[in-house]
N, C-alpha and C positions, 0 to 999 in steps of 0.2 A: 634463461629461466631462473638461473640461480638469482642474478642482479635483480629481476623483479621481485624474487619471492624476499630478498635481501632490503631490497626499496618497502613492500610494506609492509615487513616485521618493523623498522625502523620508524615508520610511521605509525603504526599503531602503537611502541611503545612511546613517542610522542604527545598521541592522544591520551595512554594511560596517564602519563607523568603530568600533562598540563589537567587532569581530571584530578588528578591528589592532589593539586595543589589550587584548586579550586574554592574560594569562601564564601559563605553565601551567609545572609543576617539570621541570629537563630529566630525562631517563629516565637519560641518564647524566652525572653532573654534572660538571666541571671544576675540577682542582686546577694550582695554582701553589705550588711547594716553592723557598726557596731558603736552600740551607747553605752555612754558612761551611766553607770548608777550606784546611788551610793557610794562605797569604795573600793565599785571593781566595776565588773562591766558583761553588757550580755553581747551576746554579738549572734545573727540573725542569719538564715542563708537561704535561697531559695528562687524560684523563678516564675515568671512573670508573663501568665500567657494574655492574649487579647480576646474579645468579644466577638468581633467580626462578623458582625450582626446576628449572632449566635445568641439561642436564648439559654442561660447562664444555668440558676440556679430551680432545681427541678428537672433540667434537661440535662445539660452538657456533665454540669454538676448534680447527679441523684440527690433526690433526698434519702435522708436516714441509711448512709450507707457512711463507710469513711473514705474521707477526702486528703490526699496530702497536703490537702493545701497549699497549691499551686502547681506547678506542670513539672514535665521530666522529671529531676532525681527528687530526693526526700528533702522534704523543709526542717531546717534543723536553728535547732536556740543551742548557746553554748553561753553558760555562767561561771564566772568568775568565782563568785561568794554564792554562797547561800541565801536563797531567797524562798520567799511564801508565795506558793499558788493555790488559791482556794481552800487556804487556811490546813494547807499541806507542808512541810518544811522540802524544799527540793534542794537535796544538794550541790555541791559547784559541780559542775559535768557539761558534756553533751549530751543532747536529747531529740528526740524527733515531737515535730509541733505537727500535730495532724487534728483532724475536727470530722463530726458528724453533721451537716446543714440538716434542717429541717424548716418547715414553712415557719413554725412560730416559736420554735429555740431551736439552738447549736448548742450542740456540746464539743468543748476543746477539751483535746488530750495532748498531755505531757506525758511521753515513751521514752522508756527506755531503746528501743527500737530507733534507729538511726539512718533506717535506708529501705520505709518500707514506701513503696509507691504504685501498688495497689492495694483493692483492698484482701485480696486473697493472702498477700503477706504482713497483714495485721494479726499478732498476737493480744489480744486484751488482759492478758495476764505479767505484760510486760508494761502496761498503765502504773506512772507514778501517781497522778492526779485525775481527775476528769471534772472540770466545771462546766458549768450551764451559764449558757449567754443567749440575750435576746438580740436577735437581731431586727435594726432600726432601716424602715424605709426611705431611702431619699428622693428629692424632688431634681434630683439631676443623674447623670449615670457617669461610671468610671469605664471608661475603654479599658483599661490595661487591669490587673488584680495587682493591689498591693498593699505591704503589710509595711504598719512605723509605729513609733514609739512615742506614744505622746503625753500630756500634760505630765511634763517631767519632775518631781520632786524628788528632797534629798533623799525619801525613803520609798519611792517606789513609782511605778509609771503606767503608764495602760499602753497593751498592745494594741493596735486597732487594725482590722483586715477589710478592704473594699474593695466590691469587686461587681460592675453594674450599678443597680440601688439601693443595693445591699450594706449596710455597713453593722460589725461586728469587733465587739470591743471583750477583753478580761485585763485585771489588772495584776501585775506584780510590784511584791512588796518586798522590802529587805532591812534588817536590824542595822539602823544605821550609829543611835542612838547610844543602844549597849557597844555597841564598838569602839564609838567616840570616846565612850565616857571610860571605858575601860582603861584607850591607850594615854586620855589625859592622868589617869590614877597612875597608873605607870612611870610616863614619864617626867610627871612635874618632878618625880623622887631622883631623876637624874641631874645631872651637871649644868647640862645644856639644857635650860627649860624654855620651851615656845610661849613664853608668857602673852602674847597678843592674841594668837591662834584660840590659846585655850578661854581666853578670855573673850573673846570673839564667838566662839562657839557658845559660852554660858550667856553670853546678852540677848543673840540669837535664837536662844529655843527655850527659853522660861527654867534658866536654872538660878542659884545662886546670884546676884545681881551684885549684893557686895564684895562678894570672894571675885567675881568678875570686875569692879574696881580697883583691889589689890591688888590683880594680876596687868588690870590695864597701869598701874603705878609705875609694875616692877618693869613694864613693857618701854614706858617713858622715861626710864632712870638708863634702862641701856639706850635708847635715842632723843637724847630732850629736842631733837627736830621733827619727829615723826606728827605732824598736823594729822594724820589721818588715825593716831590713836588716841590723843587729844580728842576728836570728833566722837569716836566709838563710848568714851569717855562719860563725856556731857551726854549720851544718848542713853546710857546706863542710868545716870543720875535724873536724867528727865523722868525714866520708868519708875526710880523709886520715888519720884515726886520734889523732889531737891532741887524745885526752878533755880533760886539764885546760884546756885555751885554749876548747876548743867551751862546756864549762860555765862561765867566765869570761864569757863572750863574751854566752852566752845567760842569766847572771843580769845583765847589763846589759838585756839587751832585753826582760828582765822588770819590771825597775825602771823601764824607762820607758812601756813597756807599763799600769804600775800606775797610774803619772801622767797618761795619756793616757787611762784607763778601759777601758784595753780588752781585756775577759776570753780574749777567741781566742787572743790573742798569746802571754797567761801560760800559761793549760793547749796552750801549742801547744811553750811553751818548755820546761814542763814533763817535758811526754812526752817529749820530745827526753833530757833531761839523765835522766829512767828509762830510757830504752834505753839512755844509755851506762852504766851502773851493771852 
């Protein structure tokens, strides 16, 4: 009697142990996103249920109620810097990304709240921002819900959420500009000046264009082989309208370009001195 009762204690804690160690696909799985923006970065968290012939929004998804915006634990944004949402300053932090659906707008909220995933454990008084978004019908359907970051610029990006034929976009924004412009005021005053960088940055977003020549000079005096600042060069002098100096400038940065093997530079130079023509 003992040996039996001995044989299946043994056996059942067999089946316990192979039952913990058991894995099965979650139903809705788990994503971590994180984008670079501007000079820091947001990064995303959150999970990702399916449709499953299930009808989405209205149903599974209430209207006019809050949504964590996506399954299991709390959907969370984590920024780096400082950024604008709906013309709100939101500090660097974590935050919970939750939303309200409705048939003919959504409103996204930015929480301070980090873990709420009903709606009984929404506090509305813990709301840093709330924007209004339309949501857009499509002519195809997304099985899985999911949120990305898209048309990326230096100063800001749109979140976009889909889910079904639903799709649902807000955008964020961040100073990239006063920051730029600050750390060049800064550090031009030091030893070690990034003379290309910074001169690279003024050709790029309509600043100075001659103070961005002199910095492209001082940039060429420390490499007289750099073809590729030579090219930044002649594209300055093209904006200020200086055709013959820009095609001077840029059959330099072809010639070295040619010596250095490197085909981008020349048909980069190239095209350059056909526009001006």
């Amino acid at each position: 009697m003992k040996k039996l009762l001995l044989v299946a204690f043994c056996m059942g804690a067999l089946v316990m142990t192979e039952a913990q160690q058991l894995r099965t696909p979650q139903p809705s799985t788990t994503q971590s996103v994180k984008q670079e923006l501007g000079l820091g970065t947001i990064e995303l968290s959150y999970s990702r249920p399916n449709m499953k012939g299930r009808k989405i929004f209205g149903d599974l998804v209430p209207f006019d109620k809050v949504w964590r915006t996506g399954a299991n634990g709390a959907t969370t944004l984590t920024f780096t810097d400082e950024v604008m949402i709906g013309g709100t300053k939101v500090p660097a932090g974590k935050y919970g990304l939750l939303s309200i659906p409705s048939a003919g707008e959504w409103t996204i909220i930015i929480s301070k709240q980090t873990d709420v995933t009903s709606p009984a454990a929404y506090k509305q008084d813990m709301d840093v921002v709330r924007v209004k978004a339309k949501p857009m019908q499509l002519p195809w359907s997304f099985e899985t819900f999911g949120i990305s970051f898209e048309n990326i610029k230096d100063n800001g990006c749109e979140v976009m959420m889909a889910w079904d034929k639903t799709l649902v976009s807000f955008p964020i924004t961040t100073d990239v500009d006063g920051k730029v412009m600050k750390q060049i005021e800064t550090i031009m005053k030091s030893d070690s000046r990034p003379y290309f960088a910074a001169a690279s940055y003024y050709a790029s977003n309509g600043k100075d264009l001659n103070q961005a020549i002199v910095w492209f000079d001082k940039a060429i005096e420390q490499n007289p082989k750099a073809f590729w600042v030579y090219y930044q060069k002649a594209s300055a002098l093209a904006k200020l309208g200086k055709k013959a100096e820009a095609i001077a400038v840029s059959n330099k940065s072809i010639e070295l370009a040619k010596e250095a093997k490197n085909d981008d530079y020349v048909a980069l130079n190239e095209k350059l001195q056909k526009d001006l023509k």
